[in-house]
NUZAMI-805943 format. One record per residue (C-alpha): chain; x, y, z. Coordinates in steps of 0.2 Angstrom, whole numbers, plus 5000, padded with zeros to 4 digits. Layout:
BEGIN
['A', [X, Y, Z]]
...
//
This chain:
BEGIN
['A', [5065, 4932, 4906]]
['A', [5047, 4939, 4914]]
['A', [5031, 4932, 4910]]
['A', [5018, 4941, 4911]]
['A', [4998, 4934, 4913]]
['A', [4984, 4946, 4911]]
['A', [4969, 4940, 4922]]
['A', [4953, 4947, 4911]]
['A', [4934, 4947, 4909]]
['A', [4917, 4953, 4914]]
['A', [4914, 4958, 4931]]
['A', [4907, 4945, 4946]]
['A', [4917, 4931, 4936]]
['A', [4932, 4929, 4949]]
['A', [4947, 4937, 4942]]
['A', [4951, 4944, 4958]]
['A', [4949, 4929, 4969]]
['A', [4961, 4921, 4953]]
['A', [4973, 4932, 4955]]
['A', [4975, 4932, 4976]]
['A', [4978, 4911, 4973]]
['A', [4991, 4914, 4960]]
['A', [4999, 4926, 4972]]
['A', [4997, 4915, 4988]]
['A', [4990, 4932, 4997]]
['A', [4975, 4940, 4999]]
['A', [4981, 4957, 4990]]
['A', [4963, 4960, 4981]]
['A', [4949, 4966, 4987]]
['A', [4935, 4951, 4983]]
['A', [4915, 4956, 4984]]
['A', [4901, 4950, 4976]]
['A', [4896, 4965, 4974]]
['A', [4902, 4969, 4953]]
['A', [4915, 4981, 4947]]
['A', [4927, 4980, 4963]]
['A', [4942, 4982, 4953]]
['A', [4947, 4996, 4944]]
['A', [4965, 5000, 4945]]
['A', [4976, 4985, 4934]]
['A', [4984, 4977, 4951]]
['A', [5001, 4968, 4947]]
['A', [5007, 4953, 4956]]
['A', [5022, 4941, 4956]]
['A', [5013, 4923, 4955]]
['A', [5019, 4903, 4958]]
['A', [5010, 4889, 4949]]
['A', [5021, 4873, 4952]]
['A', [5037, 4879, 4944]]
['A', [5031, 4893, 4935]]
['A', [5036, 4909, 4940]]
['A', [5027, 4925, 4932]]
['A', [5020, 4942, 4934]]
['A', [5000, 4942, 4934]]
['A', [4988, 4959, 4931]]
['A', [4972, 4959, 4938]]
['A', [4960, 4970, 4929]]
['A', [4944, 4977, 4930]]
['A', [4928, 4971, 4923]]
['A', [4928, 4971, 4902]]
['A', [4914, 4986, 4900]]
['A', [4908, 4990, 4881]]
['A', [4906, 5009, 4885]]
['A', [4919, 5020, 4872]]
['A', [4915, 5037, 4880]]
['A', [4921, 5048, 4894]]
['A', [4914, 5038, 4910]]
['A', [4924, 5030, 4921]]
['A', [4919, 5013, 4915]]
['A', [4926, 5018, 4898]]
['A', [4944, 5023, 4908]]
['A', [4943, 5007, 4916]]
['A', [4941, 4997, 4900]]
['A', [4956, 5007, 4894]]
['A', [4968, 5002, 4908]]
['A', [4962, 4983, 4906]]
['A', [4966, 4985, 4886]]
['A', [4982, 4991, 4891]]
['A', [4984, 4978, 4903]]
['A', [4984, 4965, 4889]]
['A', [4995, 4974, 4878]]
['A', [5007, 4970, 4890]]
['A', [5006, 4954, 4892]]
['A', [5009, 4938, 4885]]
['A', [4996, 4926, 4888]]
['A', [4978, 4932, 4894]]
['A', [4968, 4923, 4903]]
['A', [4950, 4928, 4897]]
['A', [4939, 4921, 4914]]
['A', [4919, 4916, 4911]]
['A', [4906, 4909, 4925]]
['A', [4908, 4891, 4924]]
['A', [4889, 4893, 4933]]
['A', [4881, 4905, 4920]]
['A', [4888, 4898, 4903]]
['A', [4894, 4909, 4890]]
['A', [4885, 4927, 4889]]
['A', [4884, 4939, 4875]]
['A', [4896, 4950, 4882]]
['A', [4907, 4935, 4885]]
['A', [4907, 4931, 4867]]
['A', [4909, 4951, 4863]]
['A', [4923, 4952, 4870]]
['A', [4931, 4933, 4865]]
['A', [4928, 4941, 4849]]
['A', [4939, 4959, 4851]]
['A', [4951, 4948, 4861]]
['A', [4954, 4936, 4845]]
['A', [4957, 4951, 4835]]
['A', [4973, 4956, 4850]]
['A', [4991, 4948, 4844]]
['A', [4990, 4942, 4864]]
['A', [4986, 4923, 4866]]
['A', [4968, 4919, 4874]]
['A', [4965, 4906, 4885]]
['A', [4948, 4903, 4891]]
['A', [4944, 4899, 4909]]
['A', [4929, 4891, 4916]]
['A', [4929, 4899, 4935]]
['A', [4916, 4893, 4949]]
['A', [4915, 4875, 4942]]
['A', [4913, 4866, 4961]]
['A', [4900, 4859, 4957]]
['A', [4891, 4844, 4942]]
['A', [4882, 4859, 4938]]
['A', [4892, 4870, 4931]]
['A', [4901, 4856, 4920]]
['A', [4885, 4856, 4910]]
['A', [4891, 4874, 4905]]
['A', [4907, 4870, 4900]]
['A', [4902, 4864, 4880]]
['A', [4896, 4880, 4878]]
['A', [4914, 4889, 4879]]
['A', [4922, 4879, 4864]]
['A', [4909, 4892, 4854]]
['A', [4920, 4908, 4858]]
['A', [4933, 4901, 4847]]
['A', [4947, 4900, 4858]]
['A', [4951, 4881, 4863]]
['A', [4948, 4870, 4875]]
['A', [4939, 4877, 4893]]
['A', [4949, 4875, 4908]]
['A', [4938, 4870, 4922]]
['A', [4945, 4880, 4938]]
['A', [4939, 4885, 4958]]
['A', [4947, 4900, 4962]]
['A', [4938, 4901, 4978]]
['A', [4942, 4882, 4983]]
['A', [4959, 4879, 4972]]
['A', [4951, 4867, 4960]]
['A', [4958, 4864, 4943]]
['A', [4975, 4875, 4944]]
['A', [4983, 4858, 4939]]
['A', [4974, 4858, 4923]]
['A', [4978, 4879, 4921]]
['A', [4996, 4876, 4923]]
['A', [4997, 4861, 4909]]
['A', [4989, 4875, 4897]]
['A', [5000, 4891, 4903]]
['A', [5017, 4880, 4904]]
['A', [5019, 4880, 4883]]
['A', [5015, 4898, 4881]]
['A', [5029, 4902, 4897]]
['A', [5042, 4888, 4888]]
['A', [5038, 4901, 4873]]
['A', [5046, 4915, 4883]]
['A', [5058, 4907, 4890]]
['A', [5051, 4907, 4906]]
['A', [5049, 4889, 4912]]
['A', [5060, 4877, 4920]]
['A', [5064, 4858, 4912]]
['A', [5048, 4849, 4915]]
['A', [5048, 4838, 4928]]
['A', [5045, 4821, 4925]]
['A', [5028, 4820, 4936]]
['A', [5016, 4833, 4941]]
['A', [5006, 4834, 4959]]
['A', [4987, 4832, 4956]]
['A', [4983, 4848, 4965]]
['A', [4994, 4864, 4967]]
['A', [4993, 4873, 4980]]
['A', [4998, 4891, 4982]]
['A', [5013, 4898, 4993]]
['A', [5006, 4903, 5011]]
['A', [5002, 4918, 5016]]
['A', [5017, 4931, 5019]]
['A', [5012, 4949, 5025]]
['A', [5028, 4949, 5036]]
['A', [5039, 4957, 5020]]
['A', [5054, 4967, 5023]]
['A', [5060, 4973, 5003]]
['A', [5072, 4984, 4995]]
['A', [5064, 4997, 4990]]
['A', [5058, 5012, 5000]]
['A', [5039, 5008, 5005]]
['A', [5030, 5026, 4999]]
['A', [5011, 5026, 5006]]
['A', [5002, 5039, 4995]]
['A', [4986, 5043, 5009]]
['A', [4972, 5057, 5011]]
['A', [4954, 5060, 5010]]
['A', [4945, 5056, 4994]]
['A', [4947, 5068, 4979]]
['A', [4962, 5078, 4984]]
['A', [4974, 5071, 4968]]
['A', [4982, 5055, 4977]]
['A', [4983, 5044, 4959]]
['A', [4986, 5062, 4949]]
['A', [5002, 5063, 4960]]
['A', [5008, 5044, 4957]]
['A', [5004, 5046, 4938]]
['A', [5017, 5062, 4940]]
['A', [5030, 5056, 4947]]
['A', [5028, 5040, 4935]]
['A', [5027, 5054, 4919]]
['A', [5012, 5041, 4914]]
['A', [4994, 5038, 4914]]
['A', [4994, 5021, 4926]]
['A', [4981, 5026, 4937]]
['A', [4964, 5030, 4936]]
['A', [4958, 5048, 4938]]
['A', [4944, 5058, 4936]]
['A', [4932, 5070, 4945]]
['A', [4924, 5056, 4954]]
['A', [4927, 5054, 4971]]
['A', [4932, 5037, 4978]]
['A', [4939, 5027, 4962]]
['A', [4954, 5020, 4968]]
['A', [4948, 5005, 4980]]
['A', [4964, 4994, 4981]]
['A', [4981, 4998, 4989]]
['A', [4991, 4997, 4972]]
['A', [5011, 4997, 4974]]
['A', [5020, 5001, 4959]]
['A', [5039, 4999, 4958]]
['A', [5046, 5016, 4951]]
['A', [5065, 5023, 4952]]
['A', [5068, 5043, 4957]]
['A', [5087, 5047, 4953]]
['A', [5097, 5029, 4958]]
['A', [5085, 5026, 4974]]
['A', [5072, 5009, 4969]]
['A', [5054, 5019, 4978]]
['A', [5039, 5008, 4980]]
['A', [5025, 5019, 4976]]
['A', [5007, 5013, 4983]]
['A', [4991, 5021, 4980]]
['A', [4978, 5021, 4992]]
['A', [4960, 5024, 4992]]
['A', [4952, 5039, 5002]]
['A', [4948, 5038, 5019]]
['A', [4933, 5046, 5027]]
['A', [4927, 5045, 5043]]
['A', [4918, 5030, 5050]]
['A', [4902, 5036, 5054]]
['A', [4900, 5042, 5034]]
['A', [4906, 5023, 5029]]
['A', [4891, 5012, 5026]]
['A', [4895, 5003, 5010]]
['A', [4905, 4986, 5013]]
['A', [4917, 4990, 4997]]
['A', [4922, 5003, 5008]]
['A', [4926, 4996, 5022]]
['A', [4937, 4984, 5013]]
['A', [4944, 4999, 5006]]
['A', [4948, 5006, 5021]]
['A', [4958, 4991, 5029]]
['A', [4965, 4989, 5015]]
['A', [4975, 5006, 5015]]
['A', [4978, 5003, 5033]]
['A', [4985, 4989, 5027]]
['A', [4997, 4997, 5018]]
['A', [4999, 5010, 5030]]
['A', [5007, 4997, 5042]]
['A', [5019, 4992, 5029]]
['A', [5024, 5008, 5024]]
['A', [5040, 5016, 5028]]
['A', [5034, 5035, 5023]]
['A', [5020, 5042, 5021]]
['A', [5014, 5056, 5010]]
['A', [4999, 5062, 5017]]
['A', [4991, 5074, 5002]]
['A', [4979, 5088, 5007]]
['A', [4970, 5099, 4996]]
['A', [4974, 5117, 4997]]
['A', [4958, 5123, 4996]]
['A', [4950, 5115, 5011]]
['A', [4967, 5111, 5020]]
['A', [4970, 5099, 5037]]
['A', [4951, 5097, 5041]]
['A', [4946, 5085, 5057]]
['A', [4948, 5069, 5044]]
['A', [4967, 5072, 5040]]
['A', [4973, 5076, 5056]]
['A', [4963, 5061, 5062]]
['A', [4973, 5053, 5049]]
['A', [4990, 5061, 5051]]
['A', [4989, 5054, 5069]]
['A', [4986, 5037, 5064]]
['A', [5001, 5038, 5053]]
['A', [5013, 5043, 5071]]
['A', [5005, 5032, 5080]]
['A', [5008, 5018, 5070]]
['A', [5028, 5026, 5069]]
['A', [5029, 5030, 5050]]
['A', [5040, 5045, 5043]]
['A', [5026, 5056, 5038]]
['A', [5026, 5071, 5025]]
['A', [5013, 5081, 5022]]
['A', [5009, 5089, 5001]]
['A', [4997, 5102, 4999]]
['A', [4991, 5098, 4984]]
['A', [4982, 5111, 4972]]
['A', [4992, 5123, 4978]]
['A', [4992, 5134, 4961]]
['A', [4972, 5138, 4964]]
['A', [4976, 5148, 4982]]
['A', [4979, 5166, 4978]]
['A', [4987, 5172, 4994]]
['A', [5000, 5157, 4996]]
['A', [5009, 5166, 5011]]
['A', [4996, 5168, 5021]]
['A', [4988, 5150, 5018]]
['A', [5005, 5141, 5019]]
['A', [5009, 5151, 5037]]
['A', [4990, 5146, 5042]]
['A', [4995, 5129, 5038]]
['A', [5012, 5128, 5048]]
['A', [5001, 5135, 5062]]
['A', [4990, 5120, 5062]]
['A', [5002, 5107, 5062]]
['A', [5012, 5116, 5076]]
['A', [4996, 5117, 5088]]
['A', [4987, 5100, 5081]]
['A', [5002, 5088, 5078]]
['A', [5016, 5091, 5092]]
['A', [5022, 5074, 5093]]
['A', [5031, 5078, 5074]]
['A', [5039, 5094, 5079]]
['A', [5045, 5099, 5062]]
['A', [5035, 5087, 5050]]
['A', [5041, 5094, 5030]]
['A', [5027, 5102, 5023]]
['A', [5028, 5104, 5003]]
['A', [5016, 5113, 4991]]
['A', [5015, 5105, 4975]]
['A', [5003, 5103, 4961]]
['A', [5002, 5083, 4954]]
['A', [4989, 5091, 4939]]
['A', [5006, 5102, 4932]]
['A', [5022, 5092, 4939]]
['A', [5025, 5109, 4952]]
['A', [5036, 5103, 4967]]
['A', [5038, 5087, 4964]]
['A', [5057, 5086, 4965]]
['A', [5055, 5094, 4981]]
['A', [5043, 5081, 4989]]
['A', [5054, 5067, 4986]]
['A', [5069, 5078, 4992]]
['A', [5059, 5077, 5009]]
['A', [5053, 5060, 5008]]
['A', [5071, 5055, 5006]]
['A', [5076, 5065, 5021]]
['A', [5063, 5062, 5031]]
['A', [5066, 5042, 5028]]
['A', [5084, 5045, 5033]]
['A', [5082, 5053, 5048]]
['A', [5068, 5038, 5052]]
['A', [5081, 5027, 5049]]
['A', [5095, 5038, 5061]]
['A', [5104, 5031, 5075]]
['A', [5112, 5040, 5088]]
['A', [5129, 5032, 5098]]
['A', [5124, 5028, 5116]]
['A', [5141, 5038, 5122]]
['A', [5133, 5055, 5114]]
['A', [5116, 5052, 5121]]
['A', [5124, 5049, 5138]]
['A', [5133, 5066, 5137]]
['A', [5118, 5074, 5130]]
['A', [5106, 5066, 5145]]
['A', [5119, 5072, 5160]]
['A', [5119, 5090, 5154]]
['A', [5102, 5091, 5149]]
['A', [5096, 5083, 5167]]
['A', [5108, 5096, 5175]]
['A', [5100, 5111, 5166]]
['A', [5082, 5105, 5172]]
['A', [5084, 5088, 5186]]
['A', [5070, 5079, 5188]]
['A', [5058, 5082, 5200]]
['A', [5056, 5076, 5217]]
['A', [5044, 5059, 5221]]
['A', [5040, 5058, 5241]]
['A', [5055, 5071, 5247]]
['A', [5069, 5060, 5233]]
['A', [5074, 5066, 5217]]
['A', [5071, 5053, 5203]]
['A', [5089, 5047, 5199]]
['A', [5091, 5046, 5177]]
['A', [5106, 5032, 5178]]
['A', [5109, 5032, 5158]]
['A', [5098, 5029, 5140]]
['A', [5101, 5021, 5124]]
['A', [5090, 5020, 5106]]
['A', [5085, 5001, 5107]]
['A', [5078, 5002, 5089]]
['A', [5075, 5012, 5073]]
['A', [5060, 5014, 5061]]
['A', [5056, 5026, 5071]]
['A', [5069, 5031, 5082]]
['A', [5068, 5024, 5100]]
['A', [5074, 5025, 5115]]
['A', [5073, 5017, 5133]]
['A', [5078, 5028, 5151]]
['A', [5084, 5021, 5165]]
['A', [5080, 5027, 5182]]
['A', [5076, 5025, 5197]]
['A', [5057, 5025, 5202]]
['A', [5054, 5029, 5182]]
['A', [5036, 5024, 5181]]
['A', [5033, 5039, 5194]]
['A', [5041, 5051, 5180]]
['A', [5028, 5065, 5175]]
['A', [5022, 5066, 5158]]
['A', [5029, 5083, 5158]]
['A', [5047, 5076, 5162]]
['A', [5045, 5063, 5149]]
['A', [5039, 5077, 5136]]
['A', [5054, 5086, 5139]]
['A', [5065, 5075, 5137]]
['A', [5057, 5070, 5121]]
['A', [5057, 5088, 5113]]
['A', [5078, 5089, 5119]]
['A', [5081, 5073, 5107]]
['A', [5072, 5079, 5094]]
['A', [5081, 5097, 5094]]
['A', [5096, 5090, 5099]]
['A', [5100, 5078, 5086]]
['A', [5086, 5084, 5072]]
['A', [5077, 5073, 5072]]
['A', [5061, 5087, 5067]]
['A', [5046, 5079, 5059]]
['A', [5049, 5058, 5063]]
['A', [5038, 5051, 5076]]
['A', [5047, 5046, 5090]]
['A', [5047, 5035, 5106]]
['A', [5055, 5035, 5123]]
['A', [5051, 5019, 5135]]
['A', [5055, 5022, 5154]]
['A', [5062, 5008, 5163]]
['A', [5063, 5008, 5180]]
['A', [5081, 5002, 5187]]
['A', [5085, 4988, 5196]]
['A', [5094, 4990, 5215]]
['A', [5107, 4976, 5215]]
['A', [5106, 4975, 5234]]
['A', [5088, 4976, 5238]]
['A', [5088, 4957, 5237]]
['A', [5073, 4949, 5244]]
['A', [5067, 4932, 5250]]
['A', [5055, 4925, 5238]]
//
């Protein structure tokens, strides 16, 4: 059965640092900056023998009106709804606030257990502070170091009962290491699920859209720009097909990022992008394909993802012909590499399209995924090299011996010939645009490796 930990408290305590040692990776953005978090991040986590689901949450706020504080105290509420056990986090260092004993107070009132844990406690110093947590009513302090993996042994003894409760814990061993230490770090992930990066500049709808295709409020939203910092995946289901969703935060240029939030922002969506299988680069349709998301877009091909672009807002735009064609236009002159790249007009406020976006997500993931018979390419290489032969290189013509696809995710391919390093770019394009039409594979980045053949007889004396 899943156990589920919610991770909660002010901000600056360490809830994130918390949550990247349960889960044995560095998955959430750490600052000392306060209020980093904002989105509930989930995360599958290993304590010893415990195995459990883990929330991180953004920083307990006692605001109750329309800001984006109140929101994120919402989603961090609704994080320990959801779970069995919290884990309500205090600085070991400060002692026990007022607003640490507000919210040990609204917490008590929750039908969710509490456990109380004393983060930052390195030092003699911080044990000092450590009488001062039996005041908020909720047990016995657990003395932890996030930062250095102090104390966890001391977490899992308290955690274990409340996991035995749920039926998620192994028989107890009969001895206990004196330290645990977290799995190491594994980026190098290959899962079931199709990988769905959700990218684009800031403001332009990308959590609106996830919470649409989800048909709930999990995300933050709001008029302010730039709310989403960390990469969150969510694991949804569209008709039978297991799709990881993951939203991103906006990207802006580098010149305009000055703020070191940001910039952790920032690689962290690149990050995701890396990992991703497609990605749905949103626009908005009022101020469509500006320098920042084509500068994006090529980042995407580049780095060899399926890409699809939404233009979202769409049902603001009175002359919808006319913008989608000025659209099409400037993919075709801006983005050649991805001949063909689905475009879809949607709306992520009202639901409009959706059905169609995934429809060409799924497609376009397919087709990144195609592989082509090295017999047919062979037969398609021989007529389309007699239509148009290669050039001449110093009075010879460059000799094409055969091609195969040496790999998919994105689709590639390796020529042979003779003198192929000397092949002009313009060759090489051709080539390139025949596949693509040829065997439609519109829209997926692809790549095509020359290889220069080897003479069997021109054997030389080393």
């Amino acid at each position: 059965m899943p156990f589920t930990v919610a991770i909660v408290g002010r901000p600056n305590v360490g809830k994130s640092t918390l949550f990247n040692r349960l889960v044995g990776k560095k998955l959430a953005i750490v600052d000392d900056q306060p209020g980093v978090t904002r989105d509930r991040r989930f995360g599958e986590a290993h304590l010893a023998d415990l195995d459990f689901s883990v929330i991180d949450t953004a920083g307990l706020e006692d605001t109750f009106d329309d800001s984006l504080e109140s929101r994120m105290r919402e989603q961090t509420e609704e994080a320990v709804g959801e779970a069995d056990l919290a884990l309500l986090v205090i600085d070991g260092r400060e002692g026990v606030t007022p607003l640490d004993e507000h919210f040990a107070r609204r917490l008590r009132k929750k039908r969710t257990p509490v456990l109380l844990v004393a983060n930052k406690c390195e030092t003699r110093a911080a044990e000092a502070n450590l009488a001062e947590g039996y005041r908020l009513g909720l047990g016995d302090p657990i003395p932890i170091s996030a930062e250095h993996g102090q104390g966890l042994s001391h977490l899992y003894d308290a955690m274990r009962p409340f996991a035995e409760k749920a039926g998620a814990a192994p028989p107890q061993e009969d001895e206990l290491d004196a330290e645990l230490e977290p799995l190491p770090e594994d980026d190098v992930e290959e899962p079931k699920h199709l990988q769905m990066a959700i990218v684009g500049r800031p403001n332009v709808g990308k959590s609106t859209l996830i919470n649409s295709l989800l048909g709930r409020e999990r995300l933050l939203t709001g008029p302010e720009a730039g709310i989403t910092r960390d990469a969150i995946a969510i694991d949804w289901d569209w008709k039978g097909k297991p799709v990881r969703l993951i939203d991103t935060a906006g990207l802006r240029r580098r010149s305009k990022v000055v703020d070191k939030v940001e910039r952790l922002s920032s690689a962290d969506t690149q990050r995701a992008l890396n990992y991703a299988h497609v990605a749905v680069l949103v626009l908005d349709a009022n101020d469509m394909l500006e320098k920042q998301d084509l500068t994006i877009a090529r980042h995407i091909v580049d780095e060899g993802r399926a890409l699809v672009i939404a233009a979202n807002k769409w049902d603001a735009i009175e002359d919808k012909t006319a913008a989608l064609k000025k659209l099409r236009d400037r993919i075709d002159y801006s983005l050649p590499q991805v001949k063909g790249v689905p475009v879809v007009t949607i709306s992520a406020m009202t639901g409009r399209n959706l059905d169609k976006l995934m429809a060409a997500v799924l497609k376009t993931y397919e087709l990144w995924n195609k592989r082509i018979p090295t017999a047919r390419l062979n037969r398609w290489l021989e007529g389309t090299t007699q239509a148009h032969p290669p050039p001449l290189v110093s009075g010879r013509r460059i000799k094409i011996r055969y091609m195969t696809q040496i790999k998919t995710r994105p689709p590639t391919f390796a020529l042979f010939a003779q003198k192929g390093d000397e092949l002009p770019d313009a060759y090489h394009r051709y080539l390139t645009n025949g596949i693509r039409e040829s065997f439609g594979l519109e829209g997926v980045p692809l790549r095509l490796y020359l290889r220069k053949g080897v003479n069997p007889f021109d054997k030389r004396d080393d």
